[in-house]
C-alpha positions as a Markdown table, in Angstrom:
| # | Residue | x | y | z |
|---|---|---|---|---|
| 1 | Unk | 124.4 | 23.7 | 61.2 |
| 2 | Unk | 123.6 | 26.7 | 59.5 |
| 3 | Unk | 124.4 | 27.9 | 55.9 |
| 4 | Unk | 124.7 | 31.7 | 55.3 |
| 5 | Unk | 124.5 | 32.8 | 51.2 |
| 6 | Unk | 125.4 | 36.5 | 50.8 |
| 7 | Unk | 124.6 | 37.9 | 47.0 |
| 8 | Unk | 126.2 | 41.4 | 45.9 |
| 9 | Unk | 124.8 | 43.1 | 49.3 |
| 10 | Unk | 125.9 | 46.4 | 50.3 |
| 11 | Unk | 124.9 | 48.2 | 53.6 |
| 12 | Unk | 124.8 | 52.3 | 53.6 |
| 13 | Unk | 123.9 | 54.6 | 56.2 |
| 14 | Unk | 122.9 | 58.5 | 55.4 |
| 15 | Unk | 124.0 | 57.7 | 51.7 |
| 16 | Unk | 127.3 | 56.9 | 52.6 |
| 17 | Unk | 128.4 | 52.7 | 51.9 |
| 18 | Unk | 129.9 | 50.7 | 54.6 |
| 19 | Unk | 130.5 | 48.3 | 52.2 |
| 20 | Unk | 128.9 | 47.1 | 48.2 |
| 21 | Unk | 129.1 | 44.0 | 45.8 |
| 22 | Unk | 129.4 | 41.4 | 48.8 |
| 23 | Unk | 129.3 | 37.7 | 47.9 |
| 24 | Unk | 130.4 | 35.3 | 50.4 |
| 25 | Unk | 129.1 | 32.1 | 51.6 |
| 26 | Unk | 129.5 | 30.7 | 55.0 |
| 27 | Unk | 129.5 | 26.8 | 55.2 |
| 28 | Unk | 127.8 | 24.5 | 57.8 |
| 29 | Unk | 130.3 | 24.0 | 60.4 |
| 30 | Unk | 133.0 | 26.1 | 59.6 |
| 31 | Unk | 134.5 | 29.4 | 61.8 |
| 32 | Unk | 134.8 | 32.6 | 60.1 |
| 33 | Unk | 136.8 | 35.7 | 61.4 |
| 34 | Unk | 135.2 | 39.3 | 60.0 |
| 35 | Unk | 138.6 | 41.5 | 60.7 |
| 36 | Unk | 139.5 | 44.7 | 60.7 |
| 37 | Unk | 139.8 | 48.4 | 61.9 |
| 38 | Unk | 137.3 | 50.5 | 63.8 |
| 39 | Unk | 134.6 | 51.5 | 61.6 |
| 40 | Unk | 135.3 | 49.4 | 58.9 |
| 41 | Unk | 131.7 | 47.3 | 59.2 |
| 42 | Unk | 132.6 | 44.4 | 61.1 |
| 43 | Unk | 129.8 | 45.0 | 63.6 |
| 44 | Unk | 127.1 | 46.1 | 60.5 |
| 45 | Unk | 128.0 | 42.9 | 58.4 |
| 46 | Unk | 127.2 | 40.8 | 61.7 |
| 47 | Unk | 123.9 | 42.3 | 62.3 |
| 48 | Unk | 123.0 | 41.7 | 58.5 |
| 49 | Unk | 124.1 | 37.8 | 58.8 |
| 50 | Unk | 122.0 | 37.6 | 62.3 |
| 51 | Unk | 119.0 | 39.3 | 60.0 |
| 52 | Unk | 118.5 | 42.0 | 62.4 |
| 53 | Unk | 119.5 | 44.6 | 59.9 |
| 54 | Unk | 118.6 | 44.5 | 56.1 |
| 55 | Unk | 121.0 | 45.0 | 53.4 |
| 56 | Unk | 120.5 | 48.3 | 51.1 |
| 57 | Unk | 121.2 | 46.2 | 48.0 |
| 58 | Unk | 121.9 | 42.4 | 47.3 |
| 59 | Unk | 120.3 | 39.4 | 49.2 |
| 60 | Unk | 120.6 | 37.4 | 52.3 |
| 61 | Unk | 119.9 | 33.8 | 52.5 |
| 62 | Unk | 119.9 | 31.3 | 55.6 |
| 63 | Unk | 119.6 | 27.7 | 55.2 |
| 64 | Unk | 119.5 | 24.2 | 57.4 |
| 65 | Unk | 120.5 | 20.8 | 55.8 |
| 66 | Unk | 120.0 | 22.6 | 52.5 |
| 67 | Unk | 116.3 | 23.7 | 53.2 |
| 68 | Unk | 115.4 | 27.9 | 53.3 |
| 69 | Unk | 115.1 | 29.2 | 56.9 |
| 70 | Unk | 112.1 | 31.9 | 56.9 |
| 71 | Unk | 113.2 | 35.4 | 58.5 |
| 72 | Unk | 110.5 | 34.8 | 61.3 |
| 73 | Unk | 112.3 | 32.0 | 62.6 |
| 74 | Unk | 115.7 | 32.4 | 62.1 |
| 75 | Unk | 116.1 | 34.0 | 65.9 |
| 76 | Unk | 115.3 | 30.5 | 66.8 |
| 77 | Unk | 118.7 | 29.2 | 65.2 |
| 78 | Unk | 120.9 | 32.0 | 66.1 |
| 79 | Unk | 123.1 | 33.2 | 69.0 |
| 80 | Unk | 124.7 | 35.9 | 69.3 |
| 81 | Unk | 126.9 | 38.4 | 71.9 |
| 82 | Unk | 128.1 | 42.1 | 71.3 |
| 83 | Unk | 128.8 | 45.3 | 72.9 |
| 84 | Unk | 125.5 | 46.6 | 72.0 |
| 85 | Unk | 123.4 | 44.0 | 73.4 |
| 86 | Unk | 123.1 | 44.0 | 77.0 |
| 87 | Unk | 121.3 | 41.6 | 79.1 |
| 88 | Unk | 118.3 | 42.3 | 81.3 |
| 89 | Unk | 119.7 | 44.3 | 84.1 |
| 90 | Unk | 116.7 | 43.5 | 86.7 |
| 91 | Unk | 116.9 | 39.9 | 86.3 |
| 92 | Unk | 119.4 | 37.7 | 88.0 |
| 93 | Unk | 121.7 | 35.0 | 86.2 |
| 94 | Unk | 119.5 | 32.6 | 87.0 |
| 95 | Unk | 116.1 | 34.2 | 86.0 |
| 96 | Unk | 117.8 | 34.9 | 82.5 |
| 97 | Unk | 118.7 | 31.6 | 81.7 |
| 98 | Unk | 115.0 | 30.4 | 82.7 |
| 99 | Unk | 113.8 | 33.0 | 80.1 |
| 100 | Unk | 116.7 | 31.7 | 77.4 |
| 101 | Unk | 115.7 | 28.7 | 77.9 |
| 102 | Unk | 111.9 | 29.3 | 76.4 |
| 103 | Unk | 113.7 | 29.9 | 73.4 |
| 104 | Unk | 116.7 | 28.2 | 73.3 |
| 105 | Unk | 117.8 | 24.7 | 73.5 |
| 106 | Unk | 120.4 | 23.9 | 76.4 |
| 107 | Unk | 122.6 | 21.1 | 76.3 |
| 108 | Unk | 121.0 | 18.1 | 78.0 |
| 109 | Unk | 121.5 | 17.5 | 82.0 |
| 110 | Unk | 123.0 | 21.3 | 82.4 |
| 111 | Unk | 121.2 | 22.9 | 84.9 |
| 112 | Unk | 121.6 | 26.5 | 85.7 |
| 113 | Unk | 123.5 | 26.2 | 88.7 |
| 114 | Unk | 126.2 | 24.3 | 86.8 |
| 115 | Unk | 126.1 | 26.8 | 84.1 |
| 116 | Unk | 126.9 | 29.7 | 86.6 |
| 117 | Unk | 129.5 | 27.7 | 88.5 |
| 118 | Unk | 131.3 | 27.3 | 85.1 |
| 119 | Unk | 131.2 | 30.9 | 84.4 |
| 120 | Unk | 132.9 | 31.1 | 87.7 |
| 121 | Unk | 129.9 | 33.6 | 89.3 |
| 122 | Unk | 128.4 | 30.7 | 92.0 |
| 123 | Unk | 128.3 | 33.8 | 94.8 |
| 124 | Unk | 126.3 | 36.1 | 92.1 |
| 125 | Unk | 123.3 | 33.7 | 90.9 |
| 126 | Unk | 120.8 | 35.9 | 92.4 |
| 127 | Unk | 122.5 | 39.3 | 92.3 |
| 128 | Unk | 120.7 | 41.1 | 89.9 |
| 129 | Unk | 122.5 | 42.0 | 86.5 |
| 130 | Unk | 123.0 | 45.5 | 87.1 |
| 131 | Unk | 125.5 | 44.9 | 89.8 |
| 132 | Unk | 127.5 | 42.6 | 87.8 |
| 133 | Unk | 131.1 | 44.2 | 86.6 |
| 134 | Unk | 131.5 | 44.9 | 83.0 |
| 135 | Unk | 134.0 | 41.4 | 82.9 |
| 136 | Unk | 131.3 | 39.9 | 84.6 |
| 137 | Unk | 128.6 | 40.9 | 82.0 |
| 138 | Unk | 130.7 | 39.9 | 79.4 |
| 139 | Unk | 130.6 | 36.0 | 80.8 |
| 140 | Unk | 127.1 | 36.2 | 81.3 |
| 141 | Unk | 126.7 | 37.2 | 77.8 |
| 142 | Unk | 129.1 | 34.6 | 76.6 |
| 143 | Unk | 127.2 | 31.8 | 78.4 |
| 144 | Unk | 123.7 | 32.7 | 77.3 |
| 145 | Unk | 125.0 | 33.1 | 73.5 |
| 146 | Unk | 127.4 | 29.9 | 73.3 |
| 147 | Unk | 125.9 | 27.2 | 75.8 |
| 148 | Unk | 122.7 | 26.8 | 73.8 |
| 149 | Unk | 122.7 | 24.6 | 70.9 |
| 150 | Unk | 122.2 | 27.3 | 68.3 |
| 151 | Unk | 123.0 | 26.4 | 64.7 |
| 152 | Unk | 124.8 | 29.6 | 63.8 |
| 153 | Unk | 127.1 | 31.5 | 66.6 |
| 154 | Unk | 127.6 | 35.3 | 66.0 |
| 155 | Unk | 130.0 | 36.5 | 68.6 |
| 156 | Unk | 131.3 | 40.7 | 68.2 |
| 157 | Unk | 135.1 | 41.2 | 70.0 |
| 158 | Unk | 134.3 | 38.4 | 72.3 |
| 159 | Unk | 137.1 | 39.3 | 74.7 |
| 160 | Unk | 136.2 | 42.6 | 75.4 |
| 161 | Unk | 136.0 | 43.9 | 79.0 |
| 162 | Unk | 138.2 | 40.2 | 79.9 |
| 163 | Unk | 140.9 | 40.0 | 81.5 |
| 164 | Unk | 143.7 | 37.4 | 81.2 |
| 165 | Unk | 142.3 | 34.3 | 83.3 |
| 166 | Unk | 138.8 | 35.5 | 81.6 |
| 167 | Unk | 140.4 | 35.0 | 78.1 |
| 168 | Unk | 141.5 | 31.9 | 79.2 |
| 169 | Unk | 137.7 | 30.7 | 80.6 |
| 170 | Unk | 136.6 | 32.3 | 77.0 |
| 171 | Unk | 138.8 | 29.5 | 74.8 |
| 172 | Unk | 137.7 | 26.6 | 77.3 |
| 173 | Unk | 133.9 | 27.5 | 76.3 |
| 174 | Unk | 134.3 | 27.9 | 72.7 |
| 175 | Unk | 136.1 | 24.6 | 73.0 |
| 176 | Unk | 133.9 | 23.3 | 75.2 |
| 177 | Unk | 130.3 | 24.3 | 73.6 |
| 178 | Unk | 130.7 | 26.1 | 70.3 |
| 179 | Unk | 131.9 | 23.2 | 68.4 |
| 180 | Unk | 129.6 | 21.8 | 65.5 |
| 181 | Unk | 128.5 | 24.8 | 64.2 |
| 182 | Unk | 128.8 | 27.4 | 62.3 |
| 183 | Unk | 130.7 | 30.2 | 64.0 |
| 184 | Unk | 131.0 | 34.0 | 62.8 |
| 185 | Unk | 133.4 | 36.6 | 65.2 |
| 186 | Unk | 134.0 | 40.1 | 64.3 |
| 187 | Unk | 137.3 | 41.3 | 65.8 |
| 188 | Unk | 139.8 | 43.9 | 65.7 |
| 189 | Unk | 142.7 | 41.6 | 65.1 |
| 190 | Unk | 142.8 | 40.6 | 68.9 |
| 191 | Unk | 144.1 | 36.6 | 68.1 |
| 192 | Unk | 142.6 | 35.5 | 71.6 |
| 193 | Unk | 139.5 | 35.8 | 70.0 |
| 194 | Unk | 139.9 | 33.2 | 67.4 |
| 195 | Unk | 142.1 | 30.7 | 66.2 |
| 196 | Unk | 144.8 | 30.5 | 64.1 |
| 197 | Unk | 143.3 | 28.3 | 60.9 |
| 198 | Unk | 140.0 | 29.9 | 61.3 |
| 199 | Unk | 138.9 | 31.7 | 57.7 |
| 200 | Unk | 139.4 | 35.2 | 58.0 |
| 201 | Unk | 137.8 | 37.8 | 56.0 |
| 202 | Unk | 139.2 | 41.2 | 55.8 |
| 203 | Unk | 137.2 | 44.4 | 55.9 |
């Protein structure tokens, strides 16, 4: 499980601050809710934790069982889902959990085929992405960021684009696969995105 150390960071765009003098630590194994209105970083705090975007000031640190992780590898450790990250739309369900799976380590003994039946898409594993629905999207997205045994889970409004019964499927996989971890959602107060005791920080 991951550890995240965050030192007095800040993050501005075109000289305006989304946020300054950030310290926070997130612990191996705990879940951690980033809450708050529209525009008021969530998303841009996430993409600093997952290292994708630098901090303007301050430091970012990632360890495992206390030793440093090196930037170059940190992909390796993380998962994450968000709006802005779409899945290849020419492949199929299938051919993109063949290419996560170069990269990612899948629980043992769950093939692909059971992966899609539990994402409720059996009669879509080799439609091609781009004629998936948005809800369908979404659980694709959700399966390829929570099934594999990532040491840090970054998930961005989770529930987006799901409906009722999909919320429902969405709580059965967190519960299912994104235990013993550390776990990071960003979410505009929408409580069937998280749970009640999980450590919210407000933005």
């Amino acid at each position: 499980m991951i550890q995240v150390n965050i030192s007095k960071a800040g993050k501005k765009f075109q000289g305006k601050w989304v946020f300054r003098h950030m310290d926070l630590t997130l612990d191996p194994g705990r879940r951690y809710v980033i809450a708050g209105k529209n525009g008021s970083g969530k998303s841009t705090l996430l993409k600093m934790i997952s290292g994708y975007l630098s901090p303007s000031e301050g430091t970012l640190s990632w360890s495992l069982d206390k030793l440093p992780i090196h930037s170059d590898v940190l992909f390796r450790h993380i998962s994450m889902s968000a709006p802005y990250i779409d899945p290849i739309d020419e492949f199929t369900f299938t051919e993109l959990l063949g290419f996560c799976r170069r990269f990612k380590d899948i629980p043992e003994g769950l093939s692909n085929r059971q992966i899609i039946s539990m994402a409720g898409l059996e009669g879509s594993f080799d439609k091609p992405i781009r004629n998936f629905s948005s809800g369908m999207r979404q659980r694709v997205k959700l399966c390829l960021a929570v099934v594999p045994l990532s040491g840090l889970l970054l998930l961005d409004e989770p529930c987006s684009n799901l409906d009722d019964e999909s919320r429902q499927w969405y709580a059965y996989l967190m519960q299912t696969y994104g235990q013993n971890r550390t776990v990071v959602i960003a979410s505009n107060h929408n409580p069937a995105e998280y749970l009640p005791d999980d450590e919210m920080i407000s933005l």
